[in-house]
C-alpha positions in Angstrom: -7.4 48.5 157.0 -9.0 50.3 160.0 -11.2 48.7 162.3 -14.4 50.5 162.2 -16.9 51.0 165.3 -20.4 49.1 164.6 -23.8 49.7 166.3 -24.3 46.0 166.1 -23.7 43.4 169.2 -20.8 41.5 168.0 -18.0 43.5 165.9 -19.4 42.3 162.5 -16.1 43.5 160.7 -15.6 42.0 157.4 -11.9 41.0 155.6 -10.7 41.7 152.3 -6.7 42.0 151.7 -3.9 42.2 149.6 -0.7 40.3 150.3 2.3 41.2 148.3 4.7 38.6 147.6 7.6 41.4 147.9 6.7 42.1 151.2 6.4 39.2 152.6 9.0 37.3 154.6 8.9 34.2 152.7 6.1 32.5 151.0 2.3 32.4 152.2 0.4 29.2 151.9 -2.6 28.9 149.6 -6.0 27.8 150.2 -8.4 27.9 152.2 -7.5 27.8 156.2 -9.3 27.0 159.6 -9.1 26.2 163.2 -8.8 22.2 163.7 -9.6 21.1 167.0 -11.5 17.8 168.7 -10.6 15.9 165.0 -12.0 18.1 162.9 -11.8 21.7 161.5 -13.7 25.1 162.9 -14.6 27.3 160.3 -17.3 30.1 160.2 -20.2 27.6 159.3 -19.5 24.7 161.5 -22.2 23.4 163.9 -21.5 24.3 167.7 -24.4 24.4 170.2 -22.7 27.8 171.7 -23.2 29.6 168.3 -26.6 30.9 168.8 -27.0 31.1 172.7 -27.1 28.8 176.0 -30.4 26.9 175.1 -30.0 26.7 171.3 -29.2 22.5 171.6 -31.6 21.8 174.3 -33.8 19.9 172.1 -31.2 18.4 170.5 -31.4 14.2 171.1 -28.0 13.8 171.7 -27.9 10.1 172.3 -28.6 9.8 168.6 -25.5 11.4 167.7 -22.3 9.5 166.7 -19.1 9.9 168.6 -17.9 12.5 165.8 -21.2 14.6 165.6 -20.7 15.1 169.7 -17.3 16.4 169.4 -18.9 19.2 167.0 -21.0 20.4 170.3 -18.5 22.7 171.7 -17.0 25.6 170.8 -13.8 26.6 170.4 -12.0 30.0 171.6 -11.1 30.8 168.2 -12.6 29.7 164.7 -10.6 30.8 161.2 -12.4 31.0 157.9 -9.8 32.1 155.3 -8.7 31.7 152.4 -5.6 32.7 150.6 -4.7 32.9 147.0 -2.0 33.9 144.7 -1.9 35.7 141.1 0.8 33.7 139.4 0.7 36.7 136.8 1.6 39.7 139.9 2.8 37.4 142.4 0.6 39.1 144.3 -1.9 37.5 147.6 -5.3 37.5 148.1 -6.9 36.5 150.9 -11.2 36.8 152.1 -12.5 35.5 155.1 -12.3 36.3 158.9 -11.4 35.3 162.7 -14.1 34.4 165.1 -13.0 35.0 168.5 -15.2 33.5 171.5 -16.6 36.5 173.2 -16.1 35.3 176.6 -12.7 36.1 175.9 -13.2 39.3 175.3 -15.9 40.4 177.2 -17.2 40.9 180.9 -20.1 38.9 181.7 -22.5 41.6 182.0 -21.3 42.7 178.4 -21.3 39.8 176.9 -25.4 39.2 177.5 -27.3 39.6 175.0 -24.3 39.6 172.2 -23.0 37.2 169.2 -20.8 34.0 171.3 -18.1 35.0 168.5 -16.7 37.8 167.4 -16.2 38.7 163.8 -12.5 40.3 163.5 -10.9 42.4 160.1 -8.2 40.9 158.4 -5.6 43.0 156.3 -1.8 42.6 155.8 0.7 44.6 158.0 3.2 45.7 156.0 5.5 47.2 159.3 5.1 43.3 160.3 5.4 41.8 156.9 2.5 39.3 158.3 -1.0 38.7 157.9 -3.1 40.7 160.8 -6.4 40.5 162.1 -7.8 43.1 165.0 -10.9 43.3 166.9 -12.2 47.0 168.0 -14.5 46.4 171.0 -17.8 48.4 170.4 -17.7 48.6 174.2 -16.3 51.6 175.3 -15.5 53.4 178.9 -17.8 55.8 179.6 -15.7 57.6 182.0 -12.1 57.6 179.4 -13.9 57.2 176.1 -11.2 54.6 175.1 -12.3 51.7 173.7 -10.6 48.1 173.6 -8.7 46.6 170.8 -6.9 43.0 170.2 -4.8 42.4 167.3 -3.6 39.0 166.0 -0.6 38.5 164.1 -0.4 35.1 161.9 2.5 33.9 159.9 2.7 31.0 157.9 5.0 28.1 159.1 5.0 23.8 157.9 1.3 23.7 159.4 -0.7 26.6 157.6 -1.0 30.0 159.6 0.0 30.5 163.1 -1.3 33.2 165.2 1.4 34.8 167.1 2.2 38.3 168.9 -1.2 38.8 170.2 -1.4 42.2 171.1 -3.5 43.2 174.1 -4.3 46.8 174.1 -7.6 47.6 177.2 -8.8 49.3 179.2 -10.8 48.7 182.1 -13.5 47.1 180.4 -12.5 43.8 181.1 -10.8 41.5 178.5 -9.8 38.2 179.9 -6.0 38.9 179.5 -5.4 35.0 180.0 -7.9 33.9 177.4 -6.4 36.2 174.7 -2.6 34.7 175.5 -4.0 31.2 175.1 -5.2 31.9 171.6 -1.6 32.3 170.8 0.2 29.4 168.9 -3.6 28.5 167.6 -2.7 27.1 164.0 -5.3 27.3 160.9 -4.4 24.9 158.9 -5.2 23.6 155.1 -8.9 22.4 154.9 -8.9 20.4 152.0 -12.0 20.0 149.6 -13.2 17.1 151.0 -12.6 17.7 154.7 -14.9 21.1 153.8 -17.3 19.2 152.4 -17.8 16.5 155.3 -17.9 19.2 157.6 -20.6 20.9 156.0 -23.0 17.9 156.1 -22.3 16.9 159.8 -23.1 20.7 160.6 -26.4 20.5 158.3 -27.6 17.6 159.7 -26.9 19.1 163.4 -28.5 22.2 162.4 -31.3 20.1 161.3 -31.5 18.0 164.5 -31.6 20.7 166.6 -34.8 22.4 165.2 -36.4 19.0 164.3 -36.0 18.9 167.9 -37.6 22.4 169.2 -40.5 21.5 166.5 -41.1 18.1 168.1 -40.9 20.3 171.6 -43.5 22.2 170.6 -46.1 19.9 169.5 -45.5 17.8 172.3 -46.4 21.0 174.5 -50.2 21.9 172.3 -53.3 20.7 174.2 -54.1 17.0 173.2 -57.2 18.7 171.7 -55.3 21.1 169.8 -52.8 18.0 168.5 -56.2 16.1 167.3 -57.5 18.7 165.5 -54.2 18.9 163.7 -52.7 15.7 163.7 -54.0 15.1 160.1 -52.3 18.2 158.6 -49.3 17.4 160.4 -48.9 14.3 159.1 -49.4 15.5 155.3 -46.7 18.4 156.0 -44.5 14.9 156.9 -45.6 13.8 153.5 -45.1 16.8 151.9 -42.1 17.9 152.8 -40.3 13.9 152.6 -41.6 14.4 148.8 -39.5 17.5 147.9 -36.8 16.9 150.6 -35.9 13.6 150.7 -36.2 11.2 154.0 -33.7 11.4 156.4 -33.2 7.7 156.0 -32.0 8.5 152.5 -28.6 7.2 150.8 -26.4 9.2 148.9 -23.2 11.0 148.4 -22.3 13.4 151.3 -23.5 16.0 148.9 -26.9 14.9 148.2 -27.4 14.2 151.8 -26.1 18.0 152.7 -29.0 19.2 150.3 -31.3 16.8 151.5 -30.6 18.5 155.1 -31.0 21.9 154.5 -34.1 21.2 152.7 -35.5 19.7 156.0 -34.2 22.7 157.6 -35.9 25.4 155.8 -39.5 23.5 156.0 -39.5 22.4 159.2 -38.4 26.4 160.1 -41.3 27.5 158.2 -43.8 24.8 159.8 -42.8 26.3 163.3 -44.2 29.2 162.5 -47.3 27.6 161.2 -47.8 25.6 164.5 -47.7 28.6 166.3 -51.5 28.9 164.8 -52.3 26.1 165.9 -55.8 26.2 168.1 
């Protein structure tokens, strides 16, 4: 595959490819694959406060989090979401998914304002390297050469899962942190089993939840105590109402359930902070 050049902030490129068992040097592992790091695994849809800009977790109550829901608070410079399967028929690979590269690797600070903290790379297999590859075309270009900036990332599978090797560095003077891309190198995405996939799905729910149950408590907090009496009784019936068809957050239940019961909260406390902005 190509990379292509998008108008977007972040190179949103998506990955879709075809591994053949031929030309590969030795068997790929199957399943699904991400980054682990701090005790648990990085994948596209885990919970970091860096995901979504500096103040995105500065309502977040942190001294209610356990000691496993804090290590989920920082990023990591790179973040795998792939997975891999095999046609026992053809022999043949498939993989989906992507690498998310933190952008501060990548960019210079006055380029990286205003853009996506990771970047999206394309996936595809290399069949000169006979390994799985994965390369980032900066949208940024030089004005003065016209050349834009490119990073490739070769992975090959070893005991652990995938690891990324070879990166290949290719700028110009736009500024990539040459450094930061050689310490991605060795990063291993390794099997995320079912379960693991699972728990880390509700721990970032429940985060994501946190954090705006936070900014919504921010904001009333800031109305006019007039403005809060006036309301206060709707308020507390939107409580009602939306413990009712969510569940409480003080609810039991399977890991599951409670993800569900989280995202639930989510979506109607989202929409309620746009109702409180009518608030007079």
């Amino acid at each position: 595959m190509k990379g292509r050049y998008l108008n977007t902030g972040a190179a949103a490129l998506t990955a879709a490819v075809l591994l053949t068992s031929a030309a590969c040097a030795g068997e790929f592992p199957t399943g699904r694959f991400a980054v682990q790091n701090n005790g648990h695994f990085h994948n596209f849809t885990t919970f970091n406060c860096i995901d979504r800009g500096p103040t995105f977790c500065e309502n977040l109550n942190r001294k209610k989090l356990s000691d496993e829901e804090k290590k989920y608070i920082q990023g990591v410079p790179v973040k795998g979401d792939l997975l891999i399967e095999k046609d026992q028929n053809t022999g043949k690979y498939t993989a989906a998914g992507n690498l998310y590269v933190l952008n501060n690797c990548l960019y210079t600070t006055a380029e990286r304002h205003g853009q996506d903290p990771y970047v999206k790379t394309e996936c595809g297999y290399s069949e000169d390297a006979g390994l799985l590859k994965c390369s980032l075309i900066n949208p940024f270009r030089n004005h003065q050469t016209g050349e834009y900036t490119s990073v490739t990332f070769y992975l090959y599978p070893d005991e652990n899962g995938l690891v990324i090797d070879n990166t290949d560095v290719r700028s110009d003077d736009t500024g990539i942190d040459q450094d930061c891309a050689q310490k991605l190198l060795n990063t291993v995405l390794t099997p995320e089993p079912e379960d693991e996939f699972r728990h880390n799905m509700y721990i970032s729910s429940k985060l994501t939840f946190m954090v705006v149950d936070g900014n919504l408590n921010a904001v009333w907090k800031a109305l006019p105590k007039q403005v809060q009496s006036r309301n206060k009784k709707a308020q507390l019936e939107w409580v009602k109402q939306k413990e009712k068809k969510c569940g409480s957050v003080l609810m039991k239940g399977s890991e599951e359930q409670l993800t569900a019961m989280y995202k639930c909260q989510l979506d109607e406390t989202l929409k309620q902070l746009k109702v409180m902005t009518d608030y007079r």
